[in-house]
C-alpha positions as CSV (number, residue, x, y, z in Angstrom):
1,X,123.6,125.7,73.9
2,X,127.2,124.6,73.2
3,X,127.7,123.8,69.7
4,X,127.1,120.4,68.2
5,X,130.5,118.0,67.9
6,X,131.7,116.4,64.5
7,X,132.8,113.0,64.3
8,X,136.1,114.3,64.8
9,X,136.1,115.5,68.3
10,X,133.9,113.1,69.1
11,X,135.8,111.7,72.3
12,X,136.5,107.8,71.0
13,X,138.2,109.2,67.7
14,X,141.8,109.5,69.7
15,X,141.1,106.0,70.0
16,X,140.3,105.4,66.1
17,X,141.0,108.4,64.0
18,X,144.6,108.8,64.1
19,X,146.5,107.5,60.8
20,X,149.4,105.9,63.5
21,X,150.1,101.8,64.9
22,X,148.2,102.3,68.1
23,X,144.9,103.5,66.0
24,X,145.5,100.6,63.9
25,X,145.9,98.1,66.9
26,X,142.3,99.6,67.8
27,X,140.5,99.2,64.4
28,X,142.1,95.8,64.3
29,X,141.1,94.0,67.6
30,X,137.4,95.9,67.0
31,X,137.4,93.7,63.5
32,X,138.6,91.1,65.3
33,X,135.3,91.5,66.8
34,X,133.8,90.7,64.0
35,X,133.1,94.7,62.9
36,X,133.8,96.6,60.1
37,X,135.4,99.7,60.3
38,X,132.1,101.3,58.7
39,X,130.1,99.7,62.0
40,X,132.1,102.1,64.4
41,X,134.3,104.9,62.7
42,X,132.8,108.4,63.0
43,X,129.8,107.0,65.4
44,X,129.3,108.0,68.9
45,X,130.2,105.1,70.9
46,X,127.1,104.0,73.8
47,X,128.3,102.2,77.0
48,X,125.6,100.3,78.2
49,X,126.8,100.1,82.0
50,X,124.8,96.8,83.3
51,X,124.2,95.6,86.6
52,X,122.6,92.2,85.6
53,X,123.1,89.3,87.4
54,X,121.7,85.8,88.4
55,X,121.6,87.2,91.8
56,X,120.0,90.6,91.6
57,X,116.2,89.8,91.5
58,X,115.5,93.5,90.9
59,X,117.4,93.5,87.5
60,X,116.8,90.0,86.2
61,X,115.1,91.6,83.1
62,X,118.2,93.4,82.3
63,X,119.1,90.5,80.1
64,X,116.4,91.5,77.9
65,X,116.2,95.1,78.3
66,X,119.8,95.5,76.7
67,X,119.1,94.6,73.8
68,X,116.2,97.4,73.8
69,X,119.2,100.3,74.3
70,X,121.4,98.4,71.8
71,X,118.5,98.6,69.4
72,X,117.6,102.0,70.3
73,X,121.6,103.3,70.0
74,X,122.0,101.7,66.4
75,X,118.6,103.3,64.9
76,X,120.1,106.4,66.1
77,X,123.6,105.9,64.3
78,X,125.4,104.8,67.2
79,X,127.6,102.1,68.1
80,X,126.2,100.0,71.6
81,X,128.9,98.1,73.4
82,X,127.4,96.7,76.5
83,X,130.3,96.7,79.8
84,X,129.5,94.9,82.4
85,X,129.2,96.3,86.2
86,X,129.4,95.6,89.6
87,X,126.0,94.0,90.6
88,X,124.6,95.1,94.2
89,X,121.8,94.1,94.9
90,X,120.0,94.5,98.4
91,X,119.2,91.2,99.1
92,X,121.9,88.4,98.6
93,X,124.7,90.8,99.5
94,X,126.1,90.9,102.8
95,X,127.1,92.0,105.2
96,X,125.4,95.1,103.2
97,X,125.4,96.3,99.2
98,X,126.0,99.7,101.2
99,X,129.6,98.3,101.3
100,X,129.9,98.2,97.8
101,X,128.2,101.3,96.7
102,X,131.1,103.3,96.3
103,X,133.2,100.5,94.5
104,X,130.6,100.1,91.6
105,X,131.3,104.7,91.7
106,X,135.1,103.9,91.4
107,X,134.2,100.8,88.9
108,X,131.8,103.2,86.7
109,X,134.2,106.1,87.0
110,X,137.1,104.3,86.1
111,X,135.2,102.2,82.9
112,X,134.4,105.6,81.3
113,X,137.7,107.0,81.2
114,X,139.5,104.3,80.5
115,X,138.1,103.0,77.4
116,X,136.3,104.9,74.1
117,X,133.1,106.1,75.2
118,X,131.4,108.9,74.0
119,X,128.4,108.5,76.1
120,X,126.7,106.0,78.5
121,X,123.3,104.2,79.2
122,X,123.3,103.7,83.0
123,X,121.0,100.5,83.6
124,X,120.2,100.3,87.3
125,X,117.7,100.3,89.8
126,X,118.2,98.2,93.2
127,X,119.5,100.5,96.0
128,X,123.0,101.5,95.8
129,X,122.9,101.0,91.7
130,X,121.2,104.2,91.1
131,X,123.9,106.6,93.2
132,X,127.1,104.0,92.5
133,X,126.0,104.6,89.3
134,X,125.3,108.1,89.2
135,X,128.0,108.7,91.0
136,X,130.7,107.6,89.1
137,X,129.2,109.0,85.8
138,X,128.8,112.1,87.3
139,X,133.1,112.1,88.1
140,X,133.7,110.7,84.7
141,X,132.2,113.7,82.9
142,X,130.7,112.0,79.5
143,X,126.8,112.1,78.6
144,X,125.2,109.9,80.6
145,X,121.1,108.9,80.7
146,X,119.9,106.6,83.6
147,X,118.0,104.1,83.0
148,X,115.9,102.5,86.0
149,X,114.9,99.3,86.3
150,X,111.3,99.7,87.2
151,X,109.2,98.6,90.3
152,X,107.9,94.8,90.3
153,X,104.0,94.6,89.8
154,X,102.2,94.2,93.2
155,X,102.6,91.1,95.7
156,X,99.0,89.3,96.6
157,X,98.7,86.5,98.5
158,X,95.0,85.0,99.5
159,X,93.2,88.2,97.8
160,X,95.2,90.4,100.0
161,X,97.6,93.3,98.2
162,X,101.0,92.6,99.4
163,X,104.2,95.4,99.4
164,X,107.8,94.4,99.3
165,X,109.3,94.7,102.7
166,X,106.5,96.3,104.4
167,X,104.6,93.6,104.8
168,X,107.1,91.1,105.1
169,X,107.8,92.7,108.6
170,X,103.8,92.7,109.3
171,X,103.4,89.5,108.7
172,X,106.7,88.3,110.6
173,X,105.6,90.1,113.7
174,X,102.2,88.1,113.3
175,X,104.1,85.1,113.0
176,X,105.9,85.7,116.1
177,X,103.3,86.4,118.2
178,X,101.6,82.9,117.0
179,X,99.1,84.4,114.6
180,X,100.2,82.9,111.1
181,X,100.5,79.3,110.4
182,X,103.1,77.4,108.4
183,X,100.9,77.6,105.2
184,X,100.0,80.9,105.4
185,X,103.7,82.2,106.0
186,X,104.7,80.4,103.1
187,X,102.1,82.0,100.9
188,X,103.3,85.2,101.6
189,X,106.6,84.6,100.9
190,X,105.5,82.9,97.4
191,X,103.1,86.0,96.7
192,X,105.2,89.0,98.0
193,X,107.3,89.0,94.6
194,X,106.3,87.9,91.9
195,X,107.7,89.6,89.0
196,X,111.2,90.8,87.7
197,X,111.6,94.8,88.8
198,X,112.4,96.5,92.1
199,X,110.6,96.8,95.5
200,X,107.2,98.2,94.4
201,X,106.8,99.8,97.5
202,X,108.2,103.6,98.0
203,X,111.4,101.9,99.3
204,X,114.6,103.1,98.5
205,X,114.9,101.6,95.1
206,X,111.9,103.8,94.3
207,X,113.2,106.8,95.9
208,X,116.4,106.6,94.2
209,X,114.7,106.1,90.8
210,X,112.2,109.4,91.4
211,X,115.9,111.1,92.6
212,X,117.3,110.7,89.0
213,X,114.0,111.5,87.5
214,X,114.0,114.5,89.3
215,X,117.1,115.4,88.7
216,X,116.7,115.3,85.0
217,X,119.1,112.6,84.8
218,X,116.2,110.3,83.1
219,X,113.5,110.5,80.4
220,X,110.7,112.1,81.7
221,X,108.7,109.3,84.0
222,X,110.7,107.0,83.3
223,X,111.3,106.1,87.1
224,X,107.8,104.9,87.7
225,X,107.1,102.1,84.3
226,X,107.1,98.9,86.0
227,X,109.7,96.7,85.1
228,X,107.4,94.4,83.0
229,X,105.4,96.6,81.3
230,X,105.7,96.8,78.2
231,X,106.4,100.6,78.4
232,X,109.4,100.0,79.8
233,X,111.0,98.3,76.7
234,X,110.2,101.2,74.4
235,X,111.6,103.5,77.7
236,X,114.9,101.5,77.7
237,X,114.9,101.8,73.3
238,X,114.4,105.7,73.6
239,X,117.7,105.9,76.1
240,X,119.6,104.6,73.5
241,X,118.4,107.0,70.7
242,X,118.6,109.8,73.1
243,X,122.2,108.8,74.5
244,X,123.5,109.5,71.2
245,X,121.9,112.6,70.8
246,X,123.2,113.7,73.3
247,X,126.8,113.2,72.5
248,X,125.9,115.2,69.4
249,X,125.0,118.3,71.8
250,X,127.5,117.5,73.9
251,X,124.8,117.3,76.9
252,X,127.4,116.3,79.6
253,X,126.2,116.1,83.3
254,X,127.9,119.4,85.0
255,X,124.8,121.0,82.8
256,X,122.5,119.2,84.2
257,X,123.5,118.6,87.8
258,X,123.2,121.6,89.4
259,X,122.1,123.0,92.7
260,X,118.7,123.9,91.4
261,X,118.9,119.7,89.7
262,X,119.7,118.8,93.8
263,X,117.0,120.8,95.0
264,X,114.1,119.6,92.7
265,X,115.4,116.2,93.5
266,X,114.7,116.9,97.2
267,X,111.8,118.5,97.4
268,X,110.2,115.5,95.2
269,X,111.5,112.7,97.6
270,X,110.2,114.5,100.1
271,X,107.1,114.6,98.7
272,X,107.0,111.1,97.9
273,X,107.3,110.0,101.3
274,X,110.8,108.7,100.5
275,X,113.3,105.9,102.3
276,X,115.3,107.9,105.0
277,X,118.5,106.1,102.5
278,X,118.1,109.2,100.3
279,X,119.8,111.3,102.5
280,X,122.7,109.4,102.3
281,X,122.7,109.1,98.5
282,X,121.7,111.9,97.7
283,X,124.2,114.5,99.7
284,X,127.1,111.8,98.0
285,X,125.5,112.3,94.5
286,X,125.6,116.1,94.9
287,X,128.7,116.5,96.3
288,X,130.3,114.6,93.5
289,X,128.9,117.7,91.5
290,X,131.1,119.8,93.5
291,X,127.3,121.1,95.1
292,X,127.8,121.4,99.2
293,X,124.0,119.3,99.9
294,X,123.9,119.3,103.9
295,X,121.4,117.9,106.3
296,X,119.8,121.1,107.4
297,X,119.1,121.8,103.8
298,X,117.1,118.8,103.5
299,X,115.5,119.4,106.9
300,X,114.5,122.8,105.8
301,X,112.8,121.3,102.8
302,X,111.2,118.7,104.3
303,X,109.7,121.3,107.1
304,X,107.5,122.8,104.2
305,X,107.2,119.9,101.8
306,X,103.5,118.3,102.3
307,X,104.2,114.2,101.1
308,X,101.5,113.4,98.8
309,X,102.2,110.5,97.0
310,X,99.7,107.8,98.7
311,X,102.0,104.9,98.5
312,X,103.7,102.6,101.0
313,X,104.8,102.5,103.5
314,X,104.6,106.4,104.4
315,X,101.5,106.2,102.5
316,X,98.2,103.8,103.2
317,X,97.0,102.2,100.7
318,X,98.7,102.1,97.2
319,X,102.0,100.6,95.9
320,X,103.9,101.7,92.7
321,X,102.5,99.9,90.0
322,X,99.4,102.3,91.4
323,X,101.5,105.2,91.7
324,X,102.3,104.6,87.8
325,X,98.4,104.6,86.9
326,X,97.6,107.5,88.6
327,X,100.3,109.6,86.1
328,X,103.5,108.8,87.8
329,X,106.5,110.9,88.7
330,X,105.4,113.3,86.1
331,X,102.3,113.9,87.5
332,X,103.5,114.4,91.1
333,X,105.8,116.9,90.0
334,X,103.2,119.1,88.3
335,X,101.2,119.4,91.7
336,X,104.5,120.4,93.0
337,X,105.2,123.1,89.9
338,X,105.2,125.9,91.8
339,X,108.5,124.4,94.3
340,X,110.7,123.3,91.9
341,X,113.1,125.1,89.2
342,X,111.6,124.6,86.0
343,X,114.6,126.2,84.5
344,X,116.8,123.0,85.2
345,X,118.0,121.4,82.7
346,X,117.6,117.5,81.7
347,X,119.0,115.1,79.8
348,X,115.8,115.6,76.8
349,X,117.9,118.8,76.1
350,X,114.8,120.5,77.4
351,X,113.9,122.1,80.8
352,X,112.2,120.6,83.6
353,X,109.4,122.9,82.6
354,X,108.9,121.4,79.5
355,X,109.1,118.3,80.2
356,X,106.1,118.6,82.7
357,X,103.7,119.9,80.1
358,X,100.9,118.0,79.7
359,X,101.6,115.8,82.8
360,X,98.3,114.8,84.6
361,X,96.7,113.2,87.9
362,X,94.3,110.3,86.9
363,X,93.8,109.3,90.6
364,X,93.9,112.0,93.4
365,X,94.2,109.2,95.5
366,X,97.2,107.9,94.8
367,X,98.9,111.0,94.3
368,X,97.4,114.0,96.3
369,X,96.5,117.6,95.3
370,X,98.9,119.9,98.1
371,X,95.5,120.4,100.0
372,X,94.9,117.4,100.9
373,X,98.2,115.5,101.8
374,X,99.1,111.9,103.7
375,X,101.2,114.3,106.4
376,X,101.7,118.1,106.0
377,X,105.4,118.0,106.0
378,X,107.9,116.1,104.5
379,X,109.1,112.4,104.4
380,X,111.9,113.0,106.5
381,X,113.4,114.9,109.8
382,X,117.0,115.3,110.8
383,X,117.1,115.4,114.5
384,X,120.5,117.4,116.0
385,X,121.3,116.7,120.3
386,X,124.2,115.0,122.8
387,X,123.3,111.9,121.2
388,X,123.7,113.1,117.4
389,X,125.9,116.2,117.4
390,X,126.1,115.7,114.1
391,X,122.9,114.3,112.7
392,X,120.2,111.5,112.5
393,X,117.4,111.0,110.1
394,X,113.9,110.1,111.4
395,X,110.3,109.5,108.8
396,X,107.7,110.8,110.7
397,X,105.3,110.0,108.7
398,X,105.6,106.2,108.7
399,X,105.5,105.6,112.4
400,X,102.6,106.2,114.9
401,X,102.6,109.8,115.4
402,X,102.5,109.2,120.1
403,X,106.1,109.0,119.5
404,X,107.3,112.2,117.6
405,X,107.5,113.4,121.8
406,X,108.6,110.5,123.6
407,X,110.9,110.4,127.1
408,X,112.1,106.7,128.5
409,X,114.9,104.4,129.7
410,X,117.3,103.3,127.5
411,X,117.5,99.2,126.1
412,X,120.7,99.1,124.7
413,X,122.4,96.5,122.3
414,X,126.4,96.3,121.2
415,X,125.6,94.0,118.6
416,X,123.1,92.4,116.5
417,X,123.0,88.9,117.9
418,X,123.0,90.3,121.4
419,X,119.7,92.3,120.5
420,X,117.7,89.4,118.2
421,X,118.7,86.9,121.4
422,X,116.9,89.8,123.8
423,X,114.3,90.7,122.0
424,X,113.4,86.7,121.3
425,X,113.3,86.2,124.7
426,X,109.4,86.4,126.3
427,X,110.5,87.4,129.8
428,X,112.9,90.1,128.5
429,X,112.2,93.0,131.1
430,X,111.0,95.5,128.8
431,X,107.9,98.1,128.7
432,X,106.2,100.2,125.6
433,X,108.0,103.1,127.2
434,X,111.7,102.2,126.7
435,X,113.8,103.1,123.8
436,X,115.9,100.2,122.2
437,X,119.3,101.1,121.3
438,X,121.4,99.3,118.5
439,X,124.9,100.5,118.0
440,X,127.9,99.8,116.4
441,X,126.0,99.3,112.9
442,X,127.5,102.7,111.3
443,X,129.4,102.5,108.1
444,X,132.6,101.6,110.1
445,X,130.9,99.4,112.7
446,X,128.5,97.5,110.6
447,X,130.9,97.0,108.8
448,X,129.0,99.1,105.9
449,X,126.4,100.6,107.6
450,X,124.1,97.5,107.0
451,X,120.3,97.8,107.0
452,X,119.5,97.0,110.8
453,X,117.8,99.9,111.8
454,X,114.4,98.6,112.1
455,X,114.7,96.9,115.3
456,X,112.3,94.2,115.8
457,X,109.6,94.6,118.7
458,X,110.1,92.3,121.6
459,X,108.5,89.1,121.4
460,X,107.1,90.1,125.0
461,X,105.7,93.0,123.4
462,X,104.5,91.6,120.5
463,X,102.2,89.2,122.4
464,X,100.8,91.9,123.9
465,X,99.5,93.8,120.8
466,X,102.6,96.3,120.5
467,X,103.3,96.8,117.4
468,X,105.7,99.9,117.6
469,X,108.1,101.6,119.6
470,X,110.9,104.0,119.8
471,X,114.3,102.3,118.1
472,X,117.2,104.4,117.7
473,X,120.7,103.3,115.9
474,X,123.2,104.4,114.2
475,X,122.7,102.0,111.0
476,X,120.4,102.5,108.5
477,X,116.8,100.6,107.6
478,X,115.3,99.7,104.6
479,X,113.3,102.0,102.6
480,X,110.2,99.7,103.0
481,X,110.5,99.9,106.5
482,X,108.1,101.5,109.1
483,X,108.0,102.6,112.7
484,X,109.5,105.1,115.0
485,X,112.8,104.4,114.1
486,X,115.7,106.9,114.7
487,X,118.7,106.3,112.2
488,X,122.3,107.2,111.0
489,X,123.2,108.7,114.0
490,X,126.4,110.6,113.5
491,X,129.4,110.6,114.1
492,X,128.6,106.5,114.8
493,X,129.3,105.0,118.3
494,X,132.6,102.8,116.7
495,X,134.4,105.6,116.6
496,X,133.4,107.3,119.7
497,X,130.3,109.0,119.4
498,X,128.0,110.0,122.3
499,X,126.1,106.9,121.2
500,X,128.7,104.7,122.5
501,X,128.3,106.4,125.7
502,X,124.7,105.6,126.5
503,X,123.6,103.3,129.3
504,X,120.6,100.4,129.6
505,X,118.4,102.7,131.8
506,X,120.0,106.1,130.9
507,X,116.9,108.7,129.9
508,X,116.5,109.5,126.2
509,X,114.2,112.0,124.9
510,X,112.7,112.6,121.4
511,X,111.4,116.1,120.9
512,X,110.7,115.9,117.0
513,X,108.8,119.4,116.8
514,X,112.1,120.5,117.9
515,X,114.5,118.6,116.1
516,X,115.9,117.0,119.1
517,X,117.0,113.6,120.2
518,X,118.8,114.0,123.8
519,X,120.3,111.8,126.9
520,X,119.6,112.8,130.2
521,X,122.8,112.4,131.7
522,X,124.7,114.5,133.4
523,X,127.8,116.5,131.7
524,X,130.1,115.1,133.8
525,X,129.3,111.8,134.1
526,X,129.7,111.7,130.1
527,X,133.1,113.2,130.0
528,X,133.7,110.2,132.6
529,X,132.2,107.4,130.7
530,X,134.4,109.4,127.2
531,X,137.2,108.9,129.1
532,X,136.8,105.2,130.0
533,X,135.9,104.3,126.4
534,X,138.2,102.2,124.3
535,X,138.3,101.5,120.1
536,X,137.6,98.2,119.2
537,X,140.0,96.0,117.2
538,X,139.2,97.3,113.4
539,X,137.4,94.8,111.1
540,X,139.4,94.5,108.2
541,X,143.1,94.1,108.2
542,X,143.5,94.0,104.2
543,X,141.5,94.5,100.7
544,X,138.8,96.1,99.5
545,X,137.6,96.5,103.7
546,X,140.5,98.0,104.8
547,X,140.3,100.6,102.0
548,X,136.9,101.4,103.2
549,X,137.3,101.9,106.6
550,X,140.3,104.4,106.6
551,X,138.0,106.5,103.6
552,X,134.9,106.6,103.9
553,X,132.8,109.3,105.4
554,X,129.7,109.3,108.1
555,X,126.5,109.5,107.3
556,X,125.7,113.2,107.3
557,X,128.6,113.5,105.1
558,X,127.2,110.7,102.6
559,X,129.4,107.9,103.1
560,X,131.5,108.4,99.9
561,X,135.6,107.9,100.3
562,X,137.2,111.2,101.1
563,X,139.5,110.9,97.8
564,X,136.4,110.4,95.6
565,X,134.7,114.0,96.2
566,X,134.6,117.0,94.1
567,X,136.9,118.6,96.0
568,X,139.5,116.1,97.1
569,X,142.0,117.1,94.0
570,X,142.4,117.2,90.1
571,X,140.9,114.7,88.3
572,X,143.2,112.4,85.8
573,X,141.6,113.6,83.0
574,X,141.8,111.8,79.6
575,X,143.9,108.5,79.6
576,X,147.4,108.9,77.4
577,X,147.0,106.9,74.2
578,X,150.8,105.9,73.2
């Protein structure tokens, strides 16, 4: 334990403290705020870091909730100042919020160090908020506490349980195969979301939520309150309280973030059957802790990691507002007590091990005892071959189990109108058998590496009762998502790799017991088609874009920019106060 700071090294006092002009120019423009200097002198000083917007469904109750950590803050002896952040939400922002991810990091990063906060309240939740977030906090170095936004309650529509995304493709396929009326379409899409909160499916807004839980980075649970209960208000009052307290101990992340913090973290989305995004996130989210997370590590915990948690879409028959009733994340982790480090550290000031005391299963249902799991292994597979030298991510248990071996021809796709015009079209030449191929979706192609992975089944097949079949790409796919779908294979086919070699009618084979997702094609004849290949004219020629493309990293890497690692160079440090 280090020991406990003083209002003097408290880290906004070189903003404050200092008898000088440029102290004084502070105190005055915070009075021109309408504070006293008895409101904010010698108090730890809370950024409340908040994603709301009018566009981001998932956090539309942040409004509200900020007022619960500004409450909480002050009955702690605090100061609250709430700083607006970027706002990515999955489903108004385009071409993909993946884009954006790592701008909200730079944006969270650079909003800590540049003005005087002691600590911060991280209020996120959709997709990339929770590791943009996390992310940046972790760089910046102050105590942090996330606080996540909370799944929606349940969809229904006609006395029929509805899951974010999940069903939304059911019910679309059914549509196109001539099923669903007009009516009954629309009264899923009025039924399917119905509440302020994230998807309340195991999507990846859940998954990244459970992460953060699991890495000690929230208060105990706190990832599985739905976002209007009313649990979740006093959840978002206790961050405050606790963000200060944590200043006072001087809790900072580099305590709590460790490789044992990484590990728990992935051996519970594993176990919770989560979105095949949390490799992504979480290999950027450790490696901004200077910890080297790779893809065989998670591979080799997912190998002996049963899923348990009974909740869609890896799952059957539950969604997270029943995943919350049955004990939550806290729960979960106590049938997993045995795999994790209980030693880890969190942001309560107490171990994981503590924290879990007193945790229990109120429906063995929902979340499963280790002998009796959904699927004996993990949520996820990495899959290594000539058509992903260096990676791809596959969730076994969320697709029909014929195709973990699988050999046919090829169906391949350069672009996403070309496939949706093919795939729309009833006399498309296509069998169960073949394997459709989208590429040039990775994070350079997409541009972004966009959310286009789960390819849609040919109308053709469709009709005829298909309902799955093997997909491979190198984007990524929802979290909600289901099917045999191959993703995030690396390096991507914009910049060359094998995928950009492969042929409509080439031979692909899926050996998942093995790990291995192959081309039949001759040696040779690849070095030929290499040869032939040719770049394609980049996609941004200025801005933000352009920054992207000639920084980011592939997906087995975690898609941060290069610069933005652990081990990149020195951080600035403390800004100069002249």
């Amino acid at each position: 334990m280090t020991h406990r700071k003083t209002p003097d090294t408290l880290r906004s006092a070189r903003w404050f403290a200092p008898d000088d002009l440029r102290s004084f120019g502070h105190r005055s423009r915070m009075m021109q705020l309408g504070y006293a200097e008895e409101d904010f002198r010698d108090k730890p000083i809370i950024g409340i870091l908040n994603t709301w917007s009018e566009l981001n469904t998932c956090h539309s109750h942040f409004k509200e909730r900020v007022q619960d950590v500004k409450r909480g803050v002050s009955q702690a002896g605090g100061f609250p100042v709430e700083m607006p952040s970027l706002s990515v939400d999955e489903s108004f922002t385009k071409p993909t919020s993946m884009l954006y991810r790592n701008m909200l990091a730079m944006e969270t990063e650079e909003t800590i160090r540049s003005h005087p906060l002691d600590g911060v309240v991280l209020m996120g939740g959709c997709d990339k908020t929770t590791p943009g977030l996390v992310m940046g906090a972790l760089s910046a170095g102050v105590p942090m506490i996330y606080l996540p936004a909370g799944p929606m309650l349940r969809g229904n529509y006609a006395g029929k349980i509805l899951g974010s995304g999940s069903d939304a493709w059911k019910y679309w396929d059914e549509r196109r195969a001539g099923n669903i009326t007009d009516a009954e379409w629309l009264g899923v899409q009025a039924g399917i979301a119905r509440s302020a909160g994230t998807c309340m499916t195991m999507g990846t807004a859940s998954t990244m939520t459970a992460i953060a839980d699991a890495m000690g980075l929230t208060l105990p649970g706190a990832s599985s309150i739905p976002a209007v209960d009313a649990n979740h208000q006093r959840m978002s009052a206790a961050c405050g309280r606790r963000a200060v307290e944590m200043v006072w101990e001087d809790l900072t992340p580099e305590r709590i973030v460790t490789e044992a913090a990484c590990r728990n973290a992935a051996i519970v989305a594993m176990a919770t059957g989560c979105s095949t995004n949390a490799v992504v996130h979480l290999i950027a989210m450790a490696r901004r802790a200077g910890i080297n997370l790779t893809l065989d590590d998670l591979d080799l915990l997912g190998r002996v990691t049963p899923l348990i948690a009974n909740v869609r879409p890896s799952g059957k028959d539950y969604l997270m507002e029943d995943f919350f009733y049955a004990g939550g994340l806290r729960a979960l982790m106590k049938q997993l007590e045995d795999r994790l480090d209980l030693t880890a550290m969190t942001v309560t000031g107490k171990t994981m091990g503590e924290n879990l005391i007193g945790a229990e299963v109120y429906n063995d249902d929902v979340i499963r005892p280790l002998s009796n799991p959904v699927y004996h292994e993990g949520s996820l597979a990495v899959l290594r071959g000539n058509l992903c030298p260096n990676g791809a991510v596959m969730k076994p248990a969320a697709c029909d189990p014929r195709y973990h071996v699988h050999q046919g021809p090829a169906l391949v796709f350069d672009s996403y109108p070309e496939m949706k015009k093919a795939i729309d079209d009833e006399n498309l030449d296509v069998m169960p058998d073949h394997v459709l191929v989208l590429r040039n979706a990775g994070p350079l192609g997409g541009p972004g590496f966009p959310e286009w992975g789960m390819l849609p089944i040919p109308k053709a097949l469709i009709k005829q009762g298909h309902r799955d079949m093997l997909r491979i790409s190198d984007a990524r796919m929802s979290g909600t998502s289901y099917g045999a779908c191959i993703l995030h294979v690396s390096p991507e086919s914009y910049i060359g790799g094998p995928l950009a070699l492969l042929r409509t009618g080439d031979i692909v084979r899926l050996d998942l017991p093995n790990r291995r997702l192959d081309m039949l094609v001759d040696e040779a004849e690849l070095v030929r088609r290499q040869d032939a290949w040719k770049a394609p004219e980049p996609h941004f020629q200025r801005g933000y874009g352009w920054m992207f493309s000639r920084h980011v990293t592939q997906a087995d890497q975690g898609c941060d920019f290069d610069f933005l690692e652990t081990g990149f160079g020195k951080s600035a440090g403390e800004p100069d106060i002249y």
